[in-house]
Every structure is written in C-alpha cells, then in structure tokens.
Rosetta silent file (secondary structure, phi, psi, omega in degrees, C-alpha in Angstrom):
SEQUENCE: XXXXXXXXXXXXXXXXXXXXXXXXXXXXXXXXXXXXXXXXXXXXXXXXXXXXXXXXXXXXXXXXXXXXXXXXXXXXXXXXXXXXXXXXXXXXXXXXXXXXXXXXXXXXXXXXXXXXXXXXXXXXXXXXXXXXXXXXXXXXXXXXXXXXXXXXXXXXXXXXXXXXXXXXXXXXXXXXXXXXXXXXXXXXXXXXXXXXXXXXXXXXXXXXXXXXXXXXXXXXXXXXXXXXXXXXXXXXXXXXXXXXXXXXXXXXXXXXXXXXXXXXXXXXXXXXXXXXXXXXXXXXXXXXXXXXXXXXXXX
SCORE:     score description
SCORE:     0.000 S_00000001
   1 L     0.000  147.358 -140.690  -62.326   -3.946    4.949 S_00000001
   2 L  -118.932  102.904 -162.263  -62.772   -2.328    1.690 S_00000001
   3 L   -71.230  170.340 -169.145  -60.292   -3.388   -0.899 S_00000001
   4 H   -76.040  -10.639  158.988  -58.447   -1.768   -3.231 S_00000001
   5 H   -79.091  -17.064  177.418  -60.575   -2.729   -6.318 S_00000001
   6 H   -63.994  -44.924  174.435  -63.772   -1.925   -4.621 S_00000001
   7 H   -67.606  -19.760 -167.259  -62.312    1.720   -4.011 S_00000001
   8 H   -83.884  -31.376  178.589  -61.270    1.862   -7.882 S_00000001
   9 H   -31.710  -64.356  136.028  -64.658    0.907   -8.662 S_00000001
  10 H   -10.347  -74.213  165.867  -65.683    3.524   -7.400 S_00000001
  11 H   -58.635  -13.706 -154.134  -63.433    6.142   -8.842 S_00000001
  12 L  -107.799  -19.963  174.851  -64.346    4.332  -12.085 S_00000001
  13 L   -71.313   -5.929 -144.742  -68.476    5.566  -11.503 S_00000001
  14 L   -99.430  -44.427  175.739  -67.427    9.409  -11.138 S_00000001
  15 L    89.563   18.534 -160.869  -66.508    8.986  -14.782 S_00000001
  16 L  -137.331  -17.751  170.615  -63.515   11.625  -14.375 S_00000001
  17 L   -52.259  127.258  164.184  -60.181    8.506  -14.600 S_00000001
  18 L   -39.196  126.058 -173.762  -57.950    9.642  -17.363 S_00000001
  19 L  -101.969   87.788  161.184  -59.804    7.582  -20.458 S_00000001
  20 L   -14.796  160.911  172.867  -58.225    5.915  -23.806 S_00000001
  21 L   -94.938  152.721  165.864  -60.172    7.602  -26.620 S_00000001
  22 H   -16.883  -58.114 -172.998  -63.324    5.561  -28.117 S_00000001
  23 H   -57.358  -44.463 -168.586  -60.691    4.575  -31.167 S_00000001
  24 H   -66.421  -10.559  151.116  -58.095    3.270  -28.997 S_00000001
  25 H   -31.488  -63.518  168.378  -61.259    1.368  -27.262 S_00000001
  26 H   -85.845  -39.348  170.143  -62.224    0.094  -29.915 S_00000001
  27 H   -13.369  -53.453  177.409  -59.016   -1.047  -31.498 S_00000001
  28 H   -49.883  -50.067  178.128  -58.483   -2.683  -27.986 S_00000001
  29 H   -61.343  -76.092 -177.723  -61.573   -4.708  -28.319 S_00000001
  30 H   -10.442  -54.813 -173.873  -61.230   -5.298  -31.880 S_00000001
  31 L   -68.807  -17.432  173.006  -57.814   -7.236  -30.812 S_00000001
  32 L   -71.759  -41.310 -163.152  -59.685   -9.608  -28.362 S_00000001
  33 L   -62.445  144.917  144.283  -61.162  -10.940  -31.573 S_00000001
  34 L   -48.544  -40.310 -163.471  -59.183  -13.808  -33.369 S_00000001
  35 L  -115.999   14.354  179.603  -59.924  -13.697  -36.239 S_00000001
  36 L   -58.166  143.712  176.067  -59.512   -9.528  -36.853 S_00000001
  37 L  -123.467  164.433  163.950  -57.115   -8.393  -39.531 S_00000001
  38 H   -15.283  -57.679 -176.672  -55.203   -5.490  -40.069 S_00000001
  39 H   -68.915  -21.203 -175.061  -57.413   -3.863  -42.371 S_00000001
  40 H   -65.640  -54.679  168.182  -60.123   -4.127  -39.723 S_00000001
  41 H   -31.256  -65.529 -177.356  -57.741   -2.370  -37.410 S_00000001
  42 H   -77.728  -13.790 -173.561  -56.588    0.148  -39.870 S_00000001
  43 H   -72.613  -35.714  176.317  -60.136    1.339  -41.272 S_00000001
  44 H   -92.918  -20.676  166.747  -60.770    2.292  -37.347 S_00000001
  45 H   -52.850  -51.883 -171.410  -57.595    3.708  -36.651 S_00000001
  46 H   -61.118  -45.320  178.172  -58.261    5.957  -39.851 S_00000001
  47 L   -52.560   -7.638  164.108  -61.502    7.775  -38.278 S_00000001
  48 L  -108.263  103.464 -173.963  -58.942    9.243  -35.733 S_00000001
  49 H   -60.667  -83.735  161.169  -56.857   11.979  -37.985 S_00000001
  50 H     7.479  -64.812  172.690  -54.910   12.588  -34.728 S_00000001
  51 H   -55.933  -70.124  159.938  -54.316    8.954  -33.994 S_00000001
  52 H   -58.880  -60.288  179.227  -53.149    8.020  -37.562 S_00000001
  53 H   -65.118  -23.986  147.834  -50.514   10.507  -37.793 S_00000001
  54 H   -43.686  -47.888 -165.191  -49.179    9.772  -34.524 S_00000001
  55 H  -117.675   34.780  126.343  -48.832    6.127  -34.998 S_00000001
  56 H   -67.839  -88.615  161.228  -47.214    7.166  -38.840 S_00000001
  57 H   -18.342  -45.912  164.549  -45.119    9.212  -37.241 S_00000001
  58 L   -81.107  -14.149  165.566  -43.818    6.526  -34.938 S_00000001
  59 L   -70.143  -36.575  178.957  -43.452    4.148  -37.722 S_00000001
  60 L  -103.005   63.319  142.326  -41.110    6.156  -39.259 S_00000001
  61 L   -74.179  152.062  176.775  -39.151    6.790  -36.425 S_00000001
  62 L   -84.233    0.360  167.023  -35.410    6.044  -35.673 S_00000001
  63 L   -77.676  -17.751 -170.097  -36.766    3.737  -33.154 S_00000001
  64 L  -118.649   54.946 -167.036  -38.290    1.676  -35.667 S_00000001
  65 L   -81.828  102.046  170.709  -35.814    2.434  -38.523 S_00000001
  66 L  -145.134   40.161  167.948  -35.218    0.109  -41.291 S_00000001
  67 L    76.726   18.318 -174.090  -35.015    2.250  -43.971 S_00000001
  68 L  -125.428  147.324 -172.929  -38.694    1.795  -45.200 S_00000001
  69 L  -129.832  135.467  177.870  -41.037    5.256  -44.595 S_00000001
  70 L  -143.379  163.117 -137.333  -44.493    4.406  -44.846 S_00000001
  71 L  -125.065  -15.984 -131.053  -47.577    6.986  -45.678 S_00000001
  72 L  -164.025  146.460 -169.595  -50.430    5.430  -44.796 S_00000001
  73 L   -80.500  -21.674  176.705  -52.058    4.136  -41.937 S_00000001
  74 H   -45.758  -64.419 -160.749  -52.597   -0.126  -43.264 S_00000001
  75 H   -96.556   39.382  143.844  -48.809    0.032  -43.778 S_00000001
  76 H   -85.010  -67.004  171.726  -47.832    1.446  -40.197 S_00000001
  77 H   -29.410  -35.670  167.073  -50.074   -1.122  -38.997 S_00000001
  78 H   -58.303  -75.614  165.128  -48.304   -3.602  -41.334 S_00000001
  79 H   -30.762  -73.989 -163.490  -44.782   -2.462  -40.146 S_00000001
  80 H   -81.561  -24.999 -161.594  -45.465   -2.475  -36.523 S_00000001
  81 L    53.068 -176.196 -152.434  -48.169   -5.028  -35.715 S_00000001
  82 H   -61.814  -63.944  171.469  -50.969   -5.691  -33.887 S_00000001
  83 H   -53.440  -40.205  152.089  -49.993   -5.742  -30.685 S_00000001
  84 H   -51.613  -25.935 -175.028  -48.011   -2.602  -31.208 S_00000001
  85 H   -95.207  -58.341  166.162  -50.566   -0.636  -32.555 S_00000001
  86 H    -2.391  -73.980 -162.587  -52.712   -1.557  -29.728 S_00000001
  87 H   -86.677  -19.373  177.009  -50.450   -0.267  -26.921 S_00000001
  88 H   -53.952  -58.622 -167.673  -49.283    2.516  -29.448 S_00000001
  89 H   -86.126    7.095  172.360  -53.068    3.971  -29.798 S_00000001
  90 H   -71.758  -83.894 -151.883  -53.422    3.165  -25.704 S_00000001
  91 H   -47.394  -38.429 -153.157  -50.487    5.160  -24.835 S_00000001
  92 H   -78.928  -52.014  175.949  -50.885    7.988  -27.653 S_00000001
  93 H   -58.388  -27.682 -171.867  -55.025    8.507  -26.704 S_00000001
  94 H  -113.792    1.521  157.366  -53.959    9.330  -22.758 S_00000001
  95 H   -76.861  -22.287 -172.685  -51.327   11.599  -23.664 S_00000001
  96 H   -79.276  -34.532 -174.861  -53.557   13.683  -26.224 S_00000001
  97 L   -97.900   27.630 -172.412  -56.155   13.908  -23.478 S_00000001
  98 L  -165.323   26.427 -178.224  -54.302   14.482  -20.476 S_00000001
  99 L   -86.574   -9.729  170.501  -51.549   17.385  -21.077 S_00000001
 100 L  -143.184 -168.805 -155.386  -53.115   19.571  -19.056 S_00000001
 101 L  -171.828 -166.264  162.887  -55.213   19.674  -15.994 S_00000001
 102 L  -124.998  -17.080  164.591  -56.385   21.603  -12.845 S_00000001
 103 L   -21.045   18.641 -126.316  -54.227   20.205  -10.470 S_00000001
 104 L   -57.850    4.351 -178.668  -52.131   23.502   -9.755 S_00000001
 105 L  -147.504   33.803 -176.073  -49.460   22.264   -8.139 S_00000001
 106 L  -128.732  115.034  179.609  -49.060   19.107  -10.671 S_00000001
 107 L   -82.430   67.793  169.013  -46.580   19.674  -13.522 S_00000001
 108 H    -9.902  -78.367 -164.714  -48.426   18.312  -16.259 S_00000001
 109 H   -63.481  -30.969  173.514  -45.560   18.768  -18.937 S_00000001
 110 H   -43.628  -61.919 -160.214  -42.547   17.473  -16.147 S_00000001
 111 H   -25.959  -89.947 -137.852  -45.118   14.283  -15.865 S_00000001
 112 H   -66.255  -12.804  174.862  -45.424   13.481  -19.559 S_00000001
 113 H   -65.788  -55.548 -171.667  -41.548   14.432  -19.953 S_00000001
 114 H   -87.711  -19.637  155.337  -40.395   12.259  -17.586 S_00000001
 115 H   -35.876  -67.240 -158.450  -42.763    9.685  -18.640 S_00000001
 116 H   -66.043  -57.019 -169.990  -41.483    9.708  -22.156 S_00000001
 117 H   -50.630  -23.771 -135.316  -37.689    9.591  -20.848 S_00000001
 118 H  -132.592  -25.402  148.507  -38.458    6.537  -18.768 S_00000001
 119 H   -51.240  -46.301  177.679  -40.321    4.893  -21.949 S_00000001
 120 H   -53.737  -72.382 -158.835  -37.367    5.876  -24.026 S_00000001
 121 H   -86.860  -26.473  144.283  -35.145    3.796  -21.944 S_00000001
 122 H   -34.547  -45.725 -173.109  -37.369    0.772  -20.995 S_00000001
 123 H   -63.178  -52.301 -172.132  -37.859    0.281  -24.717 S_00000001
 124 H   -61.717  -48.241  171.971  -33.784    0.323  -25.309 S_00000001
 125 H   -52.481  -35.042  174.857  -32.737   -1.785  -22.110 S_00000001
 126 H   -81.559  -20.232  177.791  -35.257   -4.302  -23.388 S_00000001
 127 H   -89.968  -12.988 -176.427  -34.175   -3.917  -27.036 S_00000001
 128 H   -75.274  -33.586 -166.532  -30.648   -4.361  -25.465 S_00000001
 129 H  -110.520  -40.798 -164.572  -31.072   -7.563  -23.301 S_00000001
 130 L    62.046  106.387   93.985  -34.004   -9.303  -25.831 S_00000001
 131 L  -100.371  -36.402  136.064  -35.831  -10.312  -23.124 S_00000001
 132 L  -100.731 -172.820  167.221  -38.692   -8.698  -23.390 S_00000001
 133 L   -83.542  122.163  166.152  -41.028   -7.188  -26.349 S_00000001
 134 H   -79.652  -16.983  176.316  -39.577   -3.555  -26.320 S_00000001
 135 H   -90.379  -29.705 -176.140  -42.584   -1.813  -27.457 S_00000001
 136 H   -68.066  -37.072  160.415  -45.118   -3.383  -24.504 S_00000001
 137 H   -42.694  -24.962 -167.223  -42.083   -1.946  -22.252 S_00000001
 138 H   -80.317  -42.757 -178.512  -42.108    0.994  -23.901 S_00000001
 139 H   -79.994    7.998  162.197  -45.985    1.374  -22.880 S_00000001
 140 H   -42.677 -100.153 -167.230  -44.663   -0.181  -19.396 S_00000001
 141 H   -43.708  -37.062  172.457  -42.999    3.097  -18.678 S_00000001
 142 L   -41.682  -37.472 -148.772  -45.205    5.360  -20.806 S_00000001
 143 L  -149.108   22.523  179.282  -48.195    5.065  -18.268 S_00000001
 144 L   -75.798  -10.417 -157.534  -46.237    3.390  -15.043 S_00000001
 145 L  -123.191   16.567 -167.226  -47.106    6.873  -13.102 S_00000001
 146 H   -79.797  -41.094  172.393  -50.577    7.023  -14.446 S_00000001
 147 H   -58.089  -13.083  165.278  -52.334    6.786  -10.794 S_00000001
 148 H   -93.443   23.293  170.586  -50.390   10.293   -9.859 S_00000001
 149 L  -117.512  -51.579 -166.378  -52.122   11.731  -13.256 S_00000001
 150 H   -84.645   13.682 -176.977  -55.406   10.226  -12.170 S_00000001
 151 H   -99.006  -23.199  164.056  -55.507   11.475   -8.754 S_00000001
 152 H   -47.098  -46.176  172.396  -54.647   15.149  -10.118 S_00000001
 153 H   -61.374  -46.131 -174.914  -57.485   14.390  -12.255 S_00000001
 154 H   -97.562   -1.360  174.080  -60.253   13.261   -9.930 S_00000001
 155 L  -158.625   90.931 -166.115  -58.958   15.229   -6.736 S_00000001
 156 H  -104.680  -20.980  172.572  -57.172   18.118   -7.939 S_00000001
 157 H   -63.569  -25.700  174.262  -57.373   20.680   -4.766 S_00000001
 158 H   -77.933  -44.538  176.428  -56.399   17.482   -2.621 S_00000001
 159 H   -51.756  -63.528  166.736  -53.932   16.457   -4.772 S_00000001
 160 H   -59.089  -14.426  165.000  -52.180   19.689   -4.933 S_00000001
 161 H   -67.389  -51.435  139.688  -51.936   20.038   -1.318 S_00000001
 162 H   -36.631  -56.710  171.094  -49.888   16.717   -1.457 S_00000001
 163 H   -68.069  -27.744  177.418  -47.765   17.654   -3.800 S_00000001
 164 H   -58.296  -47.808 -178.657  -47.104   20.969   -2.450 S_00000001
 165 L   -36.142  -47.194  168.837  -45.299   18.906    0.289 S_00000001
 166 L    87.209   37.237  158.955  -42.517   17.668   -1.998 S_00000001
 167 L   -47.311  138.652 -177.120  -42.507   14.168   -0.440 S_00000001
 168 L   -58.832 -176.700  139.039  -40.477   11.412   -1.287 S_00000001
 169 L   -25.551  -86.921  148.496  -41.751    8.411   -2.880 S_00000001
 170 H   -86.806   20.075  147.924  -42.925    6.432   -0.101 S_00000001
 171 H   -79.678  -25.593 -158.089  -43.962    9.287    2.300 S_00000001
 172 H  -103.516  -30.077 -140.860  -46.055   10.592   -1.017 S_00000001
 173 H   -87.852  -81.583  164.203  -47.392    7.007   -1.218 S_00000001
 174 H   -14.551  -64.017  173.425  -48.590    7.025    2.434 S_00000001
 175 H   -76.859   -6.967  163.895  -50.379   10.151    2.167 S_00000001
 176 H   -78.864  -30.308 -166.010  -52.228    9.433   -0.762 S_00000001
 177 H   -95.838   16.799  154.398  -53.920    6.137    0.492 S_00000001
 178 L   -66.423  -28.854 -159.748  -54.286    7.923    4.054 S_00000001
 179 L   -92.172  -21.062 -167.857  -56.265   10.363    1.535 S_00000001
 180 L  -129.243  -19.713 -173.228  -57.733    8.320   -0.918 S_00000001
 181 L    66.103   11.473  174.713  -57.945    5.133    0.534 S_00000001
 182 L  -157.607  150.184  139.209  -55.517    3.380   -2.076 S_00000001
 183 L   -66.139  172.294 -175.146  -52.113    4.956   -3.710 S_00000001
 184 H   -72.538  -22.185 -146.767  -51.245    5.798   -6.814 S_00000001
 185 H  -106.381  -41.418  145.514  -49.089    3.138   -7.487 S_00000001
 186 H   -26.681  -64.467  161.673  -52.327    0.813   -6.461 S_00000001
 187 H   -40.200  -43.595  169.738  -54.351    2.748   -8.880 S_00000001
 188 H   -63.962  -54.075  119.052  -52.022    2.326  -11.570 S_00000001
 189 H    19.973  -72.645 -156.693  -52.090   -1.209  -10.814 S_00000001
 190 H   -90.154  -29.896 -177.496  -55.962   -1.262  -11.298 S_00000001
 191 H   -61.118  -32.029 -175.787  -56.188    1.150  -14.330 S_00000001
 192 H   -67.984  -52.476 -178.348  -53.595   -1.307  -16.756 S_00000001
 193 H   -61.067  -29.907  175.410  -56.239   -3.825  -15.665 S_00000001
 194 H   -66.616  -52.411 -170.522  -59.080   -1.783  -16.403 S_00000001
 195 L   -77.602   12.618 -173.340  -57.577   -0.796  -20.252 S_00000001
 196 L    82.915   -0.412 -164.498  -56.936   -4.622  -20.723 S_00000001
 197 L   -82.472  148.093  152.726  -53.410   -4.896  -20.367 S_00000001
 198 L     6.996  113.331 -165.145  -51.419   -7.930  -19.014 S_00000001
 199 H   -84.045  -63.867 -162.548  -51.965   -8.396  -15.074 S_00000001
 200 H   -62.539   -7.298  173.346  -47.995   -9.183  -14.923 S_00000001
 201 H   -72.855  -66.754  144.927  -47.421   -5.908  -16.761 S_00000001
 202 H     5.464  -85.347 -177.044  -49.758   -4.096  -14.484 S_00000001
 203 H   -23.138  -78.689 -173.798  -47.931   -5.441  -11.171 S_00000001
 204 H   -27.477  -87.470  173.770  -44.407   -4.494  -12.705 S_00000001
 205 H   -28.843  -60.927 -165.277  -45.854   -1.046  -13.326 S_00000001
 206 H   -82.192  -16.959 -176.395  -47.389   -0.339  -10.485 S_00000001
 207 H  -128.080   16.088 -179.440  -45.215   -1.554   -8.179 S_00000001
 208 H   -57.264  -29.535 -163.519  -41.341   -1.129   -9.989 S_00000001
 209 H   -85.551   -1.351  160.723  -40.665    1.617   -7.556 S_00000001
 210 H  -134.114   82.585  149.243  -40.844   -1.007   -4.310 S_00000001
 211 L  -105.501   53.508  160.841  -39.217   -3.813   -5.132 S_00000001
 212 L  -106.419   24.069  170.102  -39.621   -5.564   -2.149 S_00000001
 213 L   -78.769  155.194  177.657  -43.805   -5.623   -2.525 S_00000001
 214 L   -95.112  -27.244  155.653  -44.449   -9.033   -2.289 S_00000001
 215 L   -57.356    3.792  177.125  -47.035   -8.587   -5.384 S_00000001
 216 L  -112.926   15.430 -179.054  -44.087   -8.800   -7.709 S_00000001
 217 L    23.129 -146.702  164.764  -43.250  -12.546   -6.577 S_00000001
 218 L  -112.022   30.182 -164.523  -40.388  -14.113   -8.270 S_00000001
 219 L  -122.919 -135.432 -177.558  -41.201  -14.915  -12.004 S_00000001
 220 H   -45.484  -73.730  167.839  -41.586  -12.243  -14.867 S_00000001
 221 H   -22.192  -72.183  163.307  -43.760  -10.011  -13.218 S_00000001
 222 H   -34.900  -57.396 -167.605  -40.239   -9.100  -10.858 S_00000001
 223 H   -60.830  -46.749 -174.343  -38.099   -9.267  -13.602 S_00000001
 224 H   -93.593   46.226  157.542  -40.276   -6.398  -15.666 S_00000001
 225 H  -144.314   -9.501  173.177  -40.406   -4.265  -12.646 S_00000001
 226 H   -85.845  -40.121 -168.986  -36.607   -4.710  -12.052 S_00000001
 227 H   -58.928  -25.059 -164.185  -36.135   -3.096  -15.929 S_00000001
 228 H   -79.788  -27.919  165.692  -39.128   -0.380  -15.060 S_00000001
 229 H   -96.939   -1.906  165.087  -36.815    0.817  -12.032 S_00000001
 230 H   -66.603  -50.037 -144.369  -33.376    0.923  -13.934 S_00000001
 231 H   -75.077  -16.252 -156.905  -35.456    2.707  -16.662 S_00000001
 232 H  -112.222  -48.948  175.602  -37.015    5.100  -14.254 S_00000001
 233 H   -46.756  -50.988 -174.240  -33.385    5.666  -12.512 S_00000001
 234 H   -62.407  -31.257 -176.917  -31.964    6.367  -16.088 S_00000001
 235 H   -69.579  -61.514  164.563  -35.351    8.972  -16.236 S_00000001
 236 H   -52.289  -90.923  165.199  -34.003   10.778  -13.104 S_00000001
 237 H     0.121  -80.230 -161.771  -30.228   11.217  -14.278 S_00000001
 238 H   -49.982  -19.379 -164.460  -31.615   12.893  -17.370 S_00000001
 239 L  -122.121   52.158  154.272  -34.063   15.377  -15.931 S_00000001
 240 L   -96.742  125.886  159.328  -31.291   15.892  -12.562 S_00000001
 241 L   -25.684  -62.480  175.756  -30.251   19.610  -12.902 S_00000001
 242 L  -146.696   94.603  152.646  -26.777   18.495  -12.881 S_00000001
 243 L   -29.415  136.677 -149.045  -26.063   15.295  -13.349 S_00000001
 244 L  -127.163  147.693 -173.827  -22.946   14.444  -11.383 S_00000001
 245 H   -49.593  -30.419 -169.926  -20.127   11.474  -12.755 S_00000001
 246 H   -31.904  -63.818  168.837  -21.207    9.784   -9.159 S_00000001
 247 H   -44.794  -76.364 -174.350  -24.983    9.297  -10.391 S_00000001
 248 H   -34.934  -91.875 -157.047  -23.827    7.984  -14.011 S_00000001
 249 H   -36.548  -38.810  165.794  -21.470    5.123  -12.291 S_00000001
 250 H   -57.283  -31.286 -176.164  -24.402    4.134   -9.950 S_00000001
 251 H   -81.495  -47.969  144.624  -26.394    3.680  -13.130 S_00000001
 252 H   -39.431  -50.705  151.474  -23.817    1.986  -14.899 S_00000001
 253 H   -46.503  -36.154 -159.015  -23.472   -0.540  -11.685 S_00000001
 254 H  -103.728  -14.196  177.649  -27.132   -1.442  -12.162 S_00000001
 255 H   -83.015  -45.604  168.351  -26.883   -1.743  -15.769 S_00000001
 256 H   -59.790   -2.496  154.452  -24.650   -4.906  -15.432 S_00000001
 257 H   -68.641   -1.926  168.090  -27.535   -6.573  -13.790 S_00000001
 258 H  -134.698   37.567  169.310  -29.101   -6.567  -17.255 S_00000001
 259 L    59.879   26.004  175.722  -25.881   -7.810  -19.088 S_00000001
 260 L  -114.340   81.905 -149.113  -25.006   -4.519  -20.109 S_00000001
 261 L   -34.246  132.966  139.558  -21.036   -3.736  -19.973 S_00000001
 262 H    10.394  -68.983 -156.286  -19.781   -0.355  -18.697 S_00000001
 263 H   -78.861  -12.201  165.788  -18.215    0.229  -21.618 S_00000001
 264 H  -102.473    7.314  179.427  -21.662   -0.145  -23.835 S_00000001
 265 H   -71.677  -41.598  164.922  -23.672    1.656  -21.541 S_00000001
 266 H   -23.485  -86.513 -177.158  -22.440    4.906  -23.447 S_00000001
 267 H   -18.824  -86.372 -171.170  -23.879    3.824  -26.242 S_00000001
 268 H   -57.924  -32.913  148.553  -27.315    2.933  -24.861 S_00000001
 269 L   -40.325 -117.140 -175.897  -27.482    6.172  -22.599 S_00000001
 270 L    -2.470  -50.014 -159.385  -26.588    8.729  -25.618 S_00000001
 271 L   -78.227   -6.023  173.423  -29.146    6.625  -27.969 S_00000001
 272 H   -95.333  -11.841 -149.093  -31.814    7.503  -25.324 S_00000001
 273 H  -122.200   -8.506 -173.812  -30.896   10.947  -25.267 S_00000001
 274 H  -103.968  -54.443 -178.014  -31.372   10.887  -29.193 S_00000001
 275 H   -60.808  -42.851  155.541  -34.458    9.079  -28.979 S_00000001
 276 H   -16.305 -110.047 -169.293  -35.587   11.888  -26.301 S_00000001
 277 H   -18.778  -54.297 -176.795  -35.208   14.710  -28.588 S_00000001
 278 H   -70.435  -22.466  162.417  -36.762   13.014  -31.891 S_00000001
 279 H   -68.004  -47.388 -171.344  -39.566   12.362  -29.647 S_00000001
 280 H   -71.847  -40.063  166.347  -40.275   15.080  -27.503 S_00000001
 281 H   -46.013  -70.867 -179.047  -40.360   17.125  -31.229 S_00000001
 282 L   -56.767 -100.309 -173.855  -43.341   14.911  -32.739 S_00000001
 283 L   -68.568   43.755  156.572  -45.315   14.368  -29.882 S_00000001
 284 L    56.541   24.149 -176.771  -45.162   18.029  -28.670 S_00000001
 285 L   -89.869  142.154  165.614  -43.601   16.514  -24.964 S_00000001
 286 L   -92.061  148.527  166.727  -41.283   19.279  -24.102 S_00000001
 287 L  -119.093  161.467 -161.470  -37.775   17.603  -22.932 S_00000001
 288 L   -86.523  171.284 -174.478  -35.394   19.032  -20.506 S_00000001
 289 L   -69.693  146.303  143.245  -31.360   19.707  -21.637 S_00000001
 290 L  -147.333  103.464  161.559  -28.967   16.680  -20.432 S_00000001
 291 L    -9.299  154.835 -177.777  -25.469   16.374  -20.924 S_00000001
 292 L   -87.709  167.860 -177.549  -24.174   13.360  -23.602 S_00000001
 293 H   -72.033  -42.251  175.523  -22.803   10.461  -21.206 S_00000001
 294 H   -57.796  -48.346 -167.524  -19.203   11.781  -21.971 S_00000001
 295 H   -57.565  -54.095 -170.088  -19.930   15.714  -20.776 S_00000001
 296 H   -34.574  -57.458 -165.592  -21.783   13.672  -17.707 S_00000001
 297 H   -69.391  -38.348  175.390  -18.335   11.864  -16.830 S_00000001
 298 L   -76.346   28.531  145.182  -15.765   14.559  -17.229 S_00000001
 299 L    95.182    0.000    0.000  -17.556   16.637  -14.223 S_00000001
C-alpha cells in the first residue's frame, strides 16, 4: 500500500507545491550551518528587496515593540534572531507567491486572512502561557492549512469541485484523500517536513484540527496542536458573520485550559484584533470587521 510520503513524493516531481522563494531557501540552509552569523544571513536576505522590507516591517511591529525602530536589514536580523528570521522569510516567501490562484472556487484572500488571524492568536496564547517560542507558533498557524492551498494549486478543477460542496472538516478531509490519495492535513504534515521544519511542529500542524489522531501522542507534539486548535477556534469567532456572546464564552471555557482567566481573556482577544488590523495593512492580507470582545458580549 502506497504511503503517504510516497504519494507526496510524487506531488513534489510535478514541480507545481506552493515553494519558499530561493532566498528563504537559502537562508534555511544557511541556518543548518553552525557556525553562520548574522551578517551571512543578512547579506542574503538583502538580495530580496521584497523580503527585507517585510521582515523590517515586522521588526518594527507592535508585536515586537520595545521601543527600538530599526532601518536596516542586519539590525532586524539582530532584533529578532535567527531562528525568527528563518520562519519569518519561510512564512513571508509563501504568502508573496501564493495570493492568488486558479482554483475558482478557492478564496485565496479568506485563506491567507484566516491564516493570519489564527497566527495572530497562536503567537499571543503562546506569548501568554510562555510555553512555547511565540514566533515558531506564529509560523505554526501561518501555514497549518497549507495542504488546502497546495491542492488548489496542483489540482485546481478537482479541487474546486470539492469545495463547491461546502463540507465540513472531516467530510472535506475524506474526500480529498478519496481524491488524492492523502488529505490536506497529511500534506501539510509532509510539506513542514519538506521546508525543514520541526517534525513535532509538523504533526501539531497538520493534525490540530483532530485531536484524537493518534500521531499527536502525548508529549509536546499534543500540547502544540492543543494551542493550534484554540488559536484556530479564536480564527473562526473573528471571521463568524456575527459573532454571538454564546461562541465568546465557549472560547473563554477553553482558554482556561491554557491558564488564561476569564477575566484576561478580554485583553488577549482585543490585542489580537489589534494585531489583525496592523497586520492585514502591511502585508496587504485583507481582514474581515469583528466586534471588540465587549460589543461581542453585550449581544
């Protein structure tokens, strides 16, 4: 029986899987070395204009706000660090390349919307509990949906016929690996592995939205796939038409399962909802309208 890396293999000769760009390639590689420095880092970062202002632009962000603005790409790199810059020029390379498509019945900008919302609040739940590194969370969420972008990509007339369906999660699962012979959430799974990333990060990703797969064991791997579905729940709320007090209080239940009190969840909700906005402006994601956590509760 033909497993599911043997099928990605596959998919990976056609030469059509949403691709990092050559910088963020090499950058990745670069970072296997030991002995690499910054400057090595930033001198290839600089041959991508695109790439450098992006991960400027996120230094001086209010996510990473500590009252220092920096100009230049050495001291973003400097600021943020290695590892950050890494998953920064991952994440940043398959959004620049991937906003639109042929898929016709694949909402490109919803995707990358709902993405970013679901990034937004991984990073904060994680800067919230210190339990994990909040920026590799952030690129958790960023690219946990990436196997529904690459099957738009590499089968976009099949792919829209699926989607046309409106299918739930795991009915939509089903019909892609009746269709494809793996799911997206499989796919995702093999692509984090493909770009170099973490195998328990990978897992987490690919598989936050069942957590009862038995590929999430009991260690880490579980643990970063329980934050990738609050963070994904918190993703839904925001882009729900009308958000109803019901929804918030379910969300608020599941947030004390990461230590976070009722009465601070405000806080961290609104500050995602901030973070949205200052985002979706710079990197050109459009985001949808959502009530503040207060509008949400009064009805």
């Amino acid at each position: 029986m033909t497993d599911r890396r043997d099928i990605f293999l596959q998919l990976l000769e056609t030469n059509r899987l949403p691709t990092p760009s050559r910088t963020a390639l090499d950058v990745m590689r670069l970072c296997q070395s030991e002995s690499v420095s910054l400057n090595e880092i930033s001198e290839r970062i600089q041959t991508d204009p695109a790439l450098s202002a992006e991960l400027i632009k996120y230094a001086n962000s209010a996510f990473m706000s500590t009252g220092i603005q920096v100009a230049s790409v050495q001291k973003a790199t400097v600021k943020l660090g290695i590892r950050t810059v890494v998953n920064l020029a991952l994440g940043f390379s398959l959004i620049s390349h991937n906003k639109e498509g042929k898929c016709q019945s694949f909402n490109y900008p919803e995707f990358w919307s709902k993405s970013l919302t679901m990034a937004l609040a991984a990073k904060s739940i994680a800067g919230y509990v210190k339990t994990f590194n909040p920026e590799e969370l952030f690129i958790c969420g960023l690219l946990a949906h990436m196997g529904e972008l690459a099957f738009a990509t590499l089968f976009p007339k099949e792919y829209s016929d699926i989607v046309d369906r409106q299918l739930g999660s795991f009915e939509l699962r089903q019909l892609e690996k009746e269709a494809f012979g793996l799911d997206s959430s499989e796919l995702t799974v093999e692509l984090f592995l493909d770009w170099g990333l973490p195998a328990h990060f990978a897992l987490a990703a690919g598989f936050h939205e069942d957590l009862g797969s038995d590929e999430l064991g009991e260690s880490t791997t579980r643990k970063v796939a329980e934050l990738l579905h609050f963070a994904e729940q918190v993703a839904i709320l925001c882009h729900s038409r009308q958000p109803s007090p019901k929804e918030l209080e379910l969300i608020e239940d599941t947030a004390t399962a990461f230590n976070i009190a009722k009465e601070d969840f405000r806080e961290v909700f609104d500050n995602i909802l901030t973070l949205r906005q200052d985002w979706s402006t710079k990197s050109k994601i459009s985001a949808v309208s959502c009530p503040s956590y207060d509008t949400i509760k009064a009805g």
